[in-house]
Every structure is written in structure tokens, then in C-alpha cells.
PAZAPA-4460 file (N, C-alpha, C; in steps of 0.05 Angstrom, whole numbers, plus 32768, in hexadecimal, padded with zeros to 4 digits):
% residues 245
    n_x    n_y    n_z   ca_x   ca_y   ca_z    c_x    c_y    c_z   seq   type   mol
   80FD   8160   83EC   80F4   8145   83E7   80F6   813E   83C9     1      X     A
   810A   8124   83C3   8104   8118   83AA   80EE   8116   839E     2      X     A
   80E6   811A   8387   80D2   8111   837B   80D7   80F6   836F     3      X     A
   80BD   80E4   8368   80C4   80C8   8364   80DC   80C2   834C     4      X     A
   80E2   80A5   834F   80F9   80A1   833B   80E9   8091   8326     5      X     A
   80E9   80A0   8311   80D2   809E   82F3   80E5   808D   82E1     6      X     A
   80D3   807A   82DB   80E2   8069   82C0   80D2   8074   82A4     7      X     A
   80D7   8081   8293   80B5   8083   827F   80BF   8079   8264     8      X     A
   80B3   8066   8256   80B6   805B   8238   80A8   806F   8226     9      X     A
   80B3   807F   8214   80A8   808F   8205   809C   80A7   820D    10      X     A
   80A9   80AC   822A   809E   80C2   8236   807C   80C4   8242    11      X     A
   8074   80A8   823B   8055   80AB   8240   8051   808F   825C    12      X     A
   8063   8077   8254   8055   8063   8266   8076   806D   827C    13      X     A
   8060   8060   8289   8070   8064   82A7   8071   804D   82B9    14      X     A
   808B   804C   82CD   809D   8038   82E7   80A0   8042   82EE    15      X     A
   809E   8040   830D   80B0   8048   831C   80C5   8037   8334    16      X     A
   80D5   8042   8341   80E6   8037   834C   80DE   8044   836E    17      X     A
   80E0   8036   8380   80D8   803A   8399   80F1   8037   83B0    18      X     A
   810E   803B   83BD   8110   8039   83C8   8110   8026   83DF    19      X     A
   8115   8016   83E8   8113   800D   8401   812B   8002   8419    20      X     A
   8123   7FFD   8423   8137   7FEC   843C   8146   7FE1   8434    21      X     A
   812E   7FBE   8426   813B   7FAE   841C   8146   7FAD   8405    22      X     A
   8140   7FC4   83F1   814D   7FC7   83CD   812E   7FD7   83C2    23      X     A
   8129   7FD4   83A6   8116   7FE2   839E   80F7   7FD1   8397    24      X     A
   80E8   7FE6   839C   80CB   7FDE   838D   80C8   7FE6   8376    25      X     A
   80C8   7FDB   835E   80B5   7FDF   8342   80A1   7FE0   8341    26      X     A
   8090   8001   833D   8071   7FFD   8340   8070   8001   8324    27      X     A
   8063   7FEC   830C   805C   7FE5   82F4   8070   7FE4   82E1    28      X     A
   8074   7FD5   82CE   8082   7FC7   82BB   8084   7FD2   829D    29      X     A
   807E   7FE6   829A   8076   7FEF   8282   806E   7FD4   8268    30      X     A
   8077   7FDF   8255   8078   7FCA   8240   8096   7FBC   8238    31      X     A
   8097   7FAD   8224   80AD   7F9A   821F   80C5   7FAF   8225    32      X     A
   80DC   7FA8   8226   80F7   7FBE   8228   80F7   7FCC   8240    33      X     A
   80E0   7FCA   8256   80E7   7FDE   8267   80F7   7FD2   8277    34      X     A
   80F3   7FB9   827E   8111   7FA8   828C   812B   7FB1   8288    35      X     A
   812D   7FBD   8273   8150   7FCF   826C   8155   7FDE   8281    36      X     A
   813E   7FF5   827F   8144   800E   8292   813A   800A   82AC    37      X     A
   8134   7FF9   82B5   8127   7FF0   82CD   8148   7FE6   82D8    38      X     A
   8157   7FCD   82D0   816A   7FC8   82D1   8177   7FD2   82D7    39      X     A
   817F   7FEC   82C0   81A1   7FF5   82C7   8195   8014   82D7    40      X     A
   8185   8018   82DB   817C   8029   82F1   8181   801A   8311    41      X     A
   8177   800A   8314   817E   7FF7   8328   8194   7FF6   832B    42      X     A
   81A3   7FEC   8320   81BD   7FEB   8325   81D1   8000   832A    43      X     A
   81C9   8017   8316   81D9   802D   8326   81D2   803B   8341    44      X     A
   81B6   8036   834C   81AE   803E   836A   81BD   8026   8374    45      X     A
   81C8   8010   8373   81DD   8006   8384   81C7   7FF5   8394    46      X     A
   81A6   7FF2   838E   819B   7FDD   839E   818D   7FC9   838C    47      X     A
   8186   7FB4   839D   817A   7F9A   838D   8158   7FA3   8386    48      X     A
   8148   7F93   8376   8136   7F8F   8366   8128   7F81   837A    49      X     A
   8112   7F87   838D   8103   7F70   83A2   80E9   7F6E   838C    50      X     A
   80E0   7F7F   838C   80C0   7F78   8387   80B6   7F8F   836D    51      X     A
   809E   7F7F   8365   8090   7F8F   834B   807A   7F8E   8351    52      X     A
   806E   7FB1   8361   8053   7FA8   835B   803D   7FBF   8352    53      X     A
   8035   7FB1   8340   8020   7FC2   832B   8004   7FC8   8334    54      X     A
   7FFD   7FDB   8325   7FEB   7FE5   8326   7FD3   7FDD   8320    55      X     A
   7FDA   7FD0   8305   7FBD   7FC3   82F9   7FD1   7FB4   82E2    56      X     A
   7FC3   7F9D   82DC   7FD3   7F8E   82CE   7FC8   7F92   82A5    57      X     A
   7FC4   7FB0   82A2   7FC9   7FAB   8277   7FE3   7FAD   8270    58      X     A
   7FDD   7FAF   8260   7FF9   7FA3   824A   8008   7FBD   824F    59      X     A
   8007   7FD1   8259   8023   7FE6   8252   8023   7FEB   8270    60      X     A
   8022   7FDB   8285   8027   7FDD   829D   8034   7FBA   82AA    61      X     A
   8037   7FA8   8290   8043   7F99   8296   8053   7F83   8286    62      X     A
   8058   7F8E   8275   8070   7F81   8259   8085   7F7B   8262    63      X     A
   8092   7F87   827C   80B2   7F7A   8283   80AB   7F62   8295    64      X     A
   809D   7F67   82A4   8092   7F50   82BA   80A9   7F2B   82B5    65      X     A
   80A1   7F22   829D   80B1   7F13   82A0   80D8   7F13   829C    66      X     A
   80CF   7F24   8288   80F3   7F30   8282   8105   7F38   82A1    67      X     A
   80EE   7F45   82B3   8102   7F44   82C9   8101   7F31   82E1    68      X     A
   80EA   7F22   82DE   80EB   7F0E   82E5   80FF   7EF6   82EA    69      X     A
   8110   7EF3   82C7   811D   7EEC   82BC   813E   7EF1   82C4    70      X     A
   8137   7F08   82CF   815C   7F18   82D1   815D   7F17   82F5    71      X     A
   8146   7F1A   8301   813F   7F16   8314   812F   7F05   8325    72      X     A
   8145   7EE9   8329   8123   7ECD   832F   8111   7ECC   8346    73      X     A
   8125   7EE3   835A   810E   7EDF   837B   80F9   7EF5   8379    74      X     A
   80FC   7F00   835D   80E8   7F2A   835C   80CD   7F19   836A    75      X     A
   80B7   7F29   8378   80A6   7F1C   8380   8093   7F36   836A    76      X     A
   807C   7F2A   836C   8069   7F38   835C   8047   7F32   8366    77      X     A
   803E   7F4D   8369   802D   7F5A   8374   8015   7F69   8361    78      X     A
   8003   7F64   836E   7FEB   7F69   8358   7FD2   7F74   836C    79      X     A
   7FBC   7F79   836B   7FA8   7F7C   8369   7F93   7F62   8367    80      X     A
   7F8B   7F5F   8381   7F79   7F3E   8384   7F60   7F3B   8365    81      X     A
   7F57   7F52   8359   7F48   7F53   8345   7F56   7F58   832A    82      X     A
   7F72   7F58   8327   7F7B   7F5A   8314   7F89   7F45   8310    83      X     A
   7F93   7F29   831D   7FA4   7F1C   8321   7F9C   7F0D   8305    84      X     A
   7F8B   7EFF   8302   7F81   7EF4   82EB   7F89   7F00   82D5    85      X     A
   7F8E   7F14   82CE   7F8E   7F21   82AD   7FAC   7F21   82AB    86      X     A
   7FB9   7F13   82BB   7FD7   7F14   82B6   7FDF   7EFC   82A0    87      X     A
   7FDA   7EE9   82B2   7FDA   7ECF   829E   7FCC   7ED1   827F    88      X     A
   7FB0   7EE1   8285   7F9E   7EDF   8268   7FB0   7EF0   8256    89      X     A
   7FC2   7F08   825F   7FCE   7F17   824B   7FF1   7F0D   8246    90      X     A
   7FF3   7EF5   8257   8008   7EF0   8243   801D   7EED   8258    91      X     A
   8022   7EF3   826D   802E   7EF4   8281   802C   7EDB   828D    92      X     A
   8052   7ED0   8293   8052   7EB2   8299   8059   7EB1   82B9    93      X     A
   8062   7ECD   82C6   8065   7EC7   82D6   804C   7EBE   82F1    94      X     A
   804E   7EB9   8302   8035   7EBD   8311   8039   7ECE   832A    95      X     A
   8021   7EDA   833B   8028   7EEC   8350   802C   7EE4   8368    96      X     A
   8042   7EE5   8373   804F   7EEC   838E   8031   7EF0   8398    97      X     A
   802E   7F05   839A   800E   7F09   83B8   7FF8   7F1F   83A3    98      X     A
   7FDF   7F1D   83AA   7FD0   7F2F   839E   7FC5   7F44   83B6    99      X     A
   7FC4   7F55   83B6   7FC4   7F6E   83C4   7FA3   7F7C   83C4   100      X     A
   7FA4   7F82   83E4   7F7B   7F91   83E6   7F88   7FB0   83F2   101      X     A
   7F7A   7FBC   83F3   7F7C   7FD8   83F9   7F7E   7FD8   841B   102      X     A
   7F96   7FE1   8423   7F9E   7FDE   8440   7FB3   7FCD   8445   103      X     A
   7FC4   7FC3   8432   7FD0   7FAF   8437   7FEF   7FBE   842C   104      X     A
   8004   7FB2   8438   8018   7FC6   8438   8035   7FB8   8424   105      X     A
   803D   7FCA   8417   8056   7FC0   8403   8069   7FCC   8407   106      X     A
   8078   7FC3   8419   808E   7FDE   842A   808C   7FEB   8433   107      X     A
   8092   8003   8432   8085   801F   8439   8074   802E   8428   108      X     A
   8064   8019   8414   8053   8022   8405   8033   8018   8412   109      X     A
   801D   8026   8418   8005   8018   841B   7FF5   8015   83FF   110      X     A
   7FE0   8003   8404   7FD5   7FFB   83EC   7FB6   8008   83EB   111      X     A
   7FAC   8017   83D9   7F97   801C   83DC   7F87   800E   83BE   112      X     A
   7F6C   8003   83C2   7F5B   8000   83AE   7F49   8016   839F   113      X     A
   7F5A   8013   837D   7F50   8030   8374   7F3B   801D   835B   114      X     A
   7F2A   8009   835E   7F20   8002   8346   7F17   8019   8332   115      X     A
   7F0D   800E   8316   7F03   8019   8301   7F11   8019   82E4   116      X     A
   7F36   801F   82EA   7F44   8022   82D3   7F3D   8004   82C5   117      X     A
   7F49   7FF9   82DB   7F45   7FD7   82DD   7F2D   7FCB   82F0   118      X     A
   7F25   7FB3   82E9   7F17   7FAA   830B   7F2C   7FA9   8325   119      X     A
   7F40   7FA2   8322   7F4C   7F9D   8333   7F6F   7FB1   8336   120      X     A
   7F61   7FCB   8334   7F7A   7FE2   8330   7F7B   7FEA   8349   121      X     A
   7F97   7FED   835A   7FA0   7FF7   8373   7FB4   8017   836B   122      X     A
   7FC1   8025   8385   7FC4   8035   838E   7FD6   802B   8398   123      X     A
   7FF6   803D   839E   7FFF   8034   83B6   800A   8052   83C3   124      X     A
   8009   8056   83D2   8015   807C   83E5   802D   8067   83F4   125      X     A
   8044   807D   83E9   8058   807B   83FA   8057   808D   840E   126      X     A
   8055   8081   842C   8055   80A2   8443   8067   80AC   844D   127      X     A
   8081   80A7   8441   809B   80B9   844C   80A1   80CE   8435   128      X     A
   808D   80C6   841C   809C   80E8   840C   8079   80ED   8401   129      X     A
   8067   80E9   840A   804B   80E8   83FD   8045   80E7   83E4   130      X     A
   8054   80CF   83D9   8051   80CA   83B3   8033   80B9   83BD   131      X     A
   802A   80C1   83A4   8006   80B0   8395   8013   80A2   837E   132      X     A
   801A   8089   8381   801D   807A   8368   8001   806F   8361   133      X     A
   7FF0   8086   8351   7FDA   807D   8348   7FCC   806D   8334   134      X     A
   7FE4   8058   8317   7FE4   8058   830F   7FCE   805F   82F5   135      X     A
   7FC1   8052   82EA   7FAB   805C   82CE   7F95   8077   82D7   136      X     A
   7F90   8075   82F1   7F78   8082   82FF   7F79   809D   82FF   137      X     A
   7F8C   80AB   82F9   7F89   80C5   82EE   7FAA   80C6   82DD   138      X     A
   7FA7   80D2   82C1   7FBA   80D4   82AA   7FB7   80FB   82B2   139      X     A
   7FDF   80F2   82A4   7FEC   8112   82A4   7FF3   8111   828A   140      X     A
   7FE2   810B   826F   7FE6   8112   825C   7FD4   811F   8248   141      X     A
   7FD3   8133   823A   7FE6   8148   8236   7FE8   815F   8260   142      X     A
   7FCB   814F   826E   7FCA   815C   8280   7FBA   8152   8294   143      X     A
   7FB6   815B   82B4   7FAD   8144   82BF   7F8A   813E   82BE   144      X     A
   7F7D   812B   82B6   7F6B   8126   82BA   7F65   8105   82C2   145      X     A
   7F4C   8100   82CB   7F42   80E3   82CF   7F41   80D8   82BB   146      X     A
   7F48   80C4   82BD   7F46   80A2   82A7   7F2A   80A8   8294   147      X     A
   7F22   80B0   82A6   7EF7   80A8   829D   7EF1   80C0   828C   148      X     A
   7F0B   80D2   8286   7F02   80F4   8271   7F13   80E5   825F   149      X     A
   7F0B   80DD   823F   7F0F   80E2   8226   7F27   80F7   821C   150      X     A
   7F3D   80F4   821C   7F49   8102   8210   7F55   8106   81F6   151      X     A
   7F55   8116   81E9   7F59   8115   81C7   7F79   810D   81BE   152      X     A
   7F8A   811A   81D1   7FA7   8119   81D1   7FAF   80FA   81D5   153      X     A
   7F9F   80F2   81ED   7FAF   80D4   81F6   7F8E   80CA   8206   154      X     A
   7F84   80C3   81F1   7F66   80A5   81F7   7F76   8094   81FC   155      X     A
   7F85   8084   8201   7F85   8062   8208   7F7E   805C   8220   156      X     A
   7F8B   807B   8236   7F82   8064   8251   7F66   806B   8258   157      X     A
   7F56   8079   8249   7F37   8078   8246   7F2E   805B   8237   158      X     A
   7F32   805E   8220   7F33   8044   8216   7F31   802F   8225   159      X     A
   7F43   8026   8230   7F4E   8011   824A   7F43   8010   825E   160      X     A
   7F32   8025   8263   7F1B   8024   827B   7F11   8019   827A   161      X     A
   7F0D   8000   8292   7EFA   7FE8   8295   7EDE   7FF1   829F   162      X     A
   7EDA   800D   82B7   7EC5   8017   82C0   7EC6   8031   82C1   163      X     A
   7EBD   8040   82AB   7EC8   8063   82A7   7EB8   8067   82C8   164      X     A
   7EA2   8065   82CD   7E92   8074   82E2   7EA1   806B   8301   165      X     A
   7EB0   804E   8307   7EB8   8046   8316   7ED9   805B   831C   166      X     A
   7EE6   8058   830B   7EFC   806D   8306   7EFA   8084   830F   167      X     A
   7EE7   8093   8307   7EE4   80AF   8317   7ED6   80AE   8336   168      X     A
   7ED6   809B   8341   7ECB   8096   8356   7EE2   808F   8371   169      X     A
   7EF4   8085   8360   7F10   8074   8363   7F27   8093   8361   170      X     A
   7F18   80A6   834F   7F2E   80BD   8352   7F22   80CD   8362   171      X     A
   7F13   80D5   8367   7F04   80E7   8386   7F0E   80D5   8399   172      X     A
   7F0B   80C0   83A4   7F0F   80B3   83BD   7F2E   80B6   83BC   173      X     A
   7F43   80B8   83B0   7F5F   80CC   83B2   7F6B   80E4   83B9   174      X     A
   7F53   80F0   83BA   7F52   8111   83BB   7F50   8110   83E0   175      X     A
   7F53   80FE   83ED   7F4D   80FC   8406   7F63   80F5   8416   176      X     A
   7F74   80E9   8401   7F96   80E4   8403   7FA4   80F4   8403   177      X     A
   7FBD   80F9   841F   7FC9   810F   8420   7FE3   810C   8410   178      X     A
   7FE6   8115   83F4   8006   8113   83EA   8009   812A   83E1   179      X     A
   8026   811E   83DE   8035   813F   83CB   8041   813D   83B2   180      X     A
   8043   811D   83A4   8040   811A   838D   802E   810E   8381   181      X     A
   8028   8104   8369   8015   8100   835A   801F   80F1   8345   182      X     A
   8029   80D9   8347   8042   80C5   833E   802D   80B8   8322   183      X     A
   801D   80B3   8306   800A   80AC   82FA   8018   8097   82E9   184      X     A
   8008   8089   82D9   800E   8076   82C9   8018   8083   82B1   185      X     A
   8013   8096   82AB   8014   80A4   8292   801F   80C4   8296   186      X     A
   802F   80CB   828B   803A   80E7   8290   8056   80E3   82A7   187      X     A
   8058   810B   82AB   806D   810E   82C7   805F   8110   82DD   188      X     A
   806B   8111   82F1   8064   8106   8305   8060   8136   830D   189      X     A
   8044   8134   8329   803A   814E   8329   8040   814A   8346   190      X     A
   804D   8164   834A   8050   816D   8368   803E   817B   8367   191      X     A
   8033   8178   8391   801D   8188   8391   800A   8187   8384   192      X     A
   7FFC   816E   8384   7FE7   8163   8370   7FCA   816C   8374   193      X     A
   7FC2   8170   8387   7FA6   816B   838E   7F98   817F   8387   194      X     A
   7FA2   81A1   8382   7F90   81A9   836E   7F86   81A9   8359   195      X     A
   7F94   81A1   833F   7F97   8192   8331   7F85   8178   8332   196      X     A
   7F85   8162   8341   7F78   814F   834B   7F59   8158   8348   197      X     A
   7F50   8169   835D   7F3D   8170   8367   7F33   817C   8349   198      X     A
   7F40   818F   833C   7F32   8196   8324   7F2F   8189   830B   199      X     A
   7F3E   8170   830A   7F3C   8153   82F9   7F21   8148   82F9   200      X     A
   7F1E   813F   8314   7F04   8139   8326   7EEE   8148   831A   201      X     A
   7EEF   8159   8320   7EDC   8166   8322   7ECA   8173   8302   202      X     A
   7EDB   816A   82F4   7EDE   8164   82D3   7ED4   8142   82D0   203      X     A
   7EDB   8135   82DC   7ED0   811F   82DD   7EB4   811B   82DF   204      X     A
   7EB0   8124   82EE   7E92   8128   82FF   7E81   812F   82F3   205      X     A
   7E8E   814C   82DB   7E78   815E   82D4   7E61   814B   82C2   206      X     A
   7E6A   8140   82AF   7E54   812F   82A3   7E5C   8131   8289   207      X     A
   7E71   8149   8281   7E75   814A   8268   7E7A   8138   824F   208      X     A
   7E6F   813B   823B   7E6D   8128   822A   7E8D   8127   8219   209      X     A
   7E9E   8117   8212   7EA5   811D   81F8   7E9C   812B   81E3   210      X     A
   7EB1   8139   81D6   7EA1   813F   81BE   7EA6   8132   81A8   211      X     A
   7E97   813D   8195   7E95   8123   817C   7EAE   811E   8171   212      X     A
   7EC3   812B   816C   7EDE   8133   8161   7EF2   8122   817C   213      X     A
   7EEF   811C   8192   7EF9   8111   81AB   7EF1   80F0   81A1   214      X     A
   7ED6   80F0   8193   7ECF   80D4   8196   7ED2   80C5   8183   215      X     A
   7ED0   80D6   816A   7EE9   80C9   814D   7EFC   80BD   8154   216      X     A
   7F13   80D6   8169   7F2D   80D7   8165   7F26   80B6   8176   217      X     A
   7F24   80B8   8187   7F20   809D   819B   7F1B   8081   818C   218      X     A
   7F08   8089   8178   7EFF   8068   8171   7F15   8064   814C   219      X     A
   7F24   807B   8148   7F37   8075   8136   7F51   8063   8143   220      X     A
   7F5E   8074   8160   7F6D   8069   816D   7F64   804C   8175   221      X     A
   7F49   8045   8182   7F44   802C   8183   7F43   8013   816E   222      X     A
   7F43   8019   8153   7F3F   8014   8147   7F63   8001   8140   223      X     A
   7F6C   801A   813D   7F85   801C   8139   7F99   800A   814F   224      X     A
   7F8A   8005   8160   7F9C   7FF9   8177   7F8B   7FDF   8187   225      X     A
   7F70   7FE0   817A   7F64   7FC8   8180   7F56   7FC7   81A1   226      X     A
   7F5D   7FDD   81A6   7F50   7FE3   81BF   7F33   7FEB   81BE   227      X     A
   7F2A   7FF1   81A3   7F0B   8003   81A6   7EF6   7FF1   81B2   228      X     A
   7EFD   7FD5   81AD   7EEB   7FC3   81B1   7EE1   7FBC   81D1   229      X     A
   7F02   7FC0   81DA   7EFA   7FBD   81F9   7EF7   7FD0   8209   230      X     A
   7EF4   7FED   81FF   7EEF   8007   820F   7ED9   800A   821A   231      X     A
   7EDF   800E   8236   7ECB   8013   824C   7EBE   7FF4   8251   232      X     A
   7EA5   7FEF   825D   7E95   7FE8   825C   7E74   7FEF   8252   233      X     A
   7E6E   7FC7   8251   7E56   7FCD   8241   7E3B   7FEB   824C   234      X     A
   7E2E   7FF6   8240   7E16   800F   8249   7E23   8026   8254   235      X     A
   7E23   8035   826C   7E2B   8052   826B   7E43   804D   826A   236      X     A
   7E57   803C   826E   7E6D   804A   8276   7E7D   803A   824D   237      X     A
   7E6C   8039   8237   7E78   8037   822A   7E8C   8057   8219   238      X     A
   7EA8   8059   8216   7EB0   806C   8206   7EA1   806E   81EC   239      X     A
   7E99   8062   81D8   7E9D   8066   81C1   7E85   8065   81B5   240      X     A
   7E75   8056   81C9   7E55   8059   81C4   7E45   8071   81C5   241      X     A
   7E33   806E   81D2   7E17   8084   81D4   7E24   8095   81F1   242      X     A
   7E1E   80B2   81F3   7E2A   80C0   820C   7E14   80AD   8223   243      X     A
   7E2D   80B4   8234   7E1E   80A8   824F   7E00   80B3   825B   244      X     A
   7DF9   809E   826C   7DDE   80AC   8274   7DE0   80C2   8289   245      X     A
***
């Protein structure tokens, strides 16, 4: 079995390409330029460009959106019924084709609702090769853990957590999903995921605090990128504040 077909900008943000009947699915957009490799990838699999649909609509999961929009006028575009709004507010002119609830089907992809990264962050399992295109809800960078653990290497998609406590709640209810890859927003893609998974989780769970050297690094990077301000939400689930209760 193939493993998924990975687009990654800088080796960290991640596309992918889906196969189908009718031509391909784009699950997330990276940032500006990823329309290049999206493109001439497409084109050498010899099929058309149907649909784009994301995961959660921030900024490094949807910068090409209109660029291929543009090269492509029928692309339909697909969202998340709680994220559909933050498309327009971040800049995005296109509008969405259909907004998507958990159970609802995108080819041979199903849609599951994984809130927390975002309010309105989905899932989709392909069931003919068992890919988890999970996007933000659990990161493979430097290694795999949940959105909602602080990491010193790569904080942003902690940072970018709209509900740290909702997120890890959103990555256990996965662990119930039968796949055999582990397709993420961030990193390579993990065969044979779910131990891994399960021990992410379960790191999630523990309660552990950052440490003080995790929470520098974090609010320098936020600082630095203007994200510190909107990390997490307001009381426990803030990153940068007081440890959770």
C-alpha cells in the first residue's frame, strides 16, 4: 500500500493529494507558492484538480486557496461548518463550495469532527488505504505528539490552539479510528500510527506542565510571529499564562 502523496513547504507545512475517480482532492493549501507544487504535481499524475478541502482554515493551511482557484475556476472548496467564517476574515476571497459536519462524505474520504485546533477543525479517513488526514490535531514535529503539548522545537501549532483541553479530547476520540497511516499537518506522514497515537495521548492527558525554558521559548516565538497574543484561549487552556488548573 502507497503511503499518502505529501506536498510539504519547508519540510514542515503540509498537502496532500487524494486520488479519485473523478481527478484529485487537495486536503489543505499550505501557504502562498504552494499552488506551484500542487500544480505541476497534478499534472504529472495525468488527473484534474476537483476539490480543496481543508482542515481548518489558518494561514499555513490556506495561502494557495485563491491562486488555485485562479488556475482552476470550477475547484470547489470545502471547509468545516465552524470554520467557514475565518476564511473571509483572513484574507481569502474565494468563498466555500459546501461546509462539512462529521459524517458527511468527500469522495472516498469521510469527514470526521476533530474540534479544538480550531472551532471548526475536521478529519477526513480515506477507507481504501486507511490514511488519517488529521490535520493540526496531532504534529510529527520533531515527533509525534498532540497540538495541546508545548513543544520547544516547533510551538506554533500550540500557539494556534484555539482550545488546548478540547484538542486532546479531539485526539483520543481518533485512537478509535482504524488506520494505517497517520497523514498530519505538520511533519511525515507515520505508518502504523496508533502506538505512537496512544502514547501522544496519553502525554496529553498526563497534566504535565511546560517547563519554564518551553514557556520562554514559546512566548519569544510568539512574540516574534505575533501569534503570542492569540494562543490558546482565555483561563486554563491559556499557553503562556499561569499553568493550567
Amino acid at each position: 500500500m502507497r503511503p499518502p502523496i505529501r506536498l510539504a513547504q519547508f519540510g514542515l507545512i503540509n498537502a496532500y493529494l487524494v486520488p479519485e475517480a473523478d481527478g484529485i482532492t487537495l486536503i489543505d493549501a499550505g501557504m502562498s507558492g504552494m499552488e506551484r507544487r500542487v500544480l505541476s504535481t497534478v499534472k504529472r499524475l495525468g488527473l484534474p484538480l476537483k476539490r480543496l478541502a481543508l482542515t481548518h482554515a489558518h494561514d499555513d493551511h490556506i495561502g494557495a486557496i485563491d491562486a488555485l482557484k485562479a488556475a482552476v475556476p470550477d475547484l470547489e472548496l470545502l471547509v468545516g461548518e465552524q470554520d467557514a467564517a475565518l476564511l473571509a476574515g483572513r484574507g481569502v476571497k474565494t468563498t466555500p463550495t459546501r461546509v462539512l459536519r462529521g459524517g458527511d462524505r468527500v469522495g472516498s474520504l469521510t469527514v470526521f469532527d476533530t474540534p479544538g485546533h480550531s472551532a471548526g477543525h475536521v478529519a477526513y479517513l480515506d477507507g481504501r488505504d486507511g490514511t488519517l488526514y488529521s490535520g493540526d490535531t496531532f504534529v510529527n514535529v520533531p515527533n509525534l505528539h498532540v497540538a495541546s503539548v508545548l513543544n520547544t522545537v516547533f510551538p506554533l501549532p500550540t500557539l494556534g490552539t484555539y482550545d488546548l483541553d478540547q484538542t486532546t479530547v479531539s485526539a483520543r476520540a481518533m485512537l478509535d479510528i482504524p488506520i494505517r497511516f497517520l497523514a498530519t499537518g505538520h511533519g511525515r506522514v507515520v505508518e502504523d500510527p496508533l502506538p505512537a497515537m496512544r502514547h501522544a495521548v496519553a502525554d496529553a492527558e498526563s497534566g504535565r506542565e511546560p517547563s519554564a525554558f518551553a514557556r520562554a521559548v514559546a512566548r519569544a516565538v510568539g512574540r516574534m510571529t505575533g501569534m503570542g497574543s492569540a494562543a490558546g484561549v482565555a483561563g486554563k487552556n491559556a499557553v503562556l499564562g499561569t499553568p493550567r488548573d
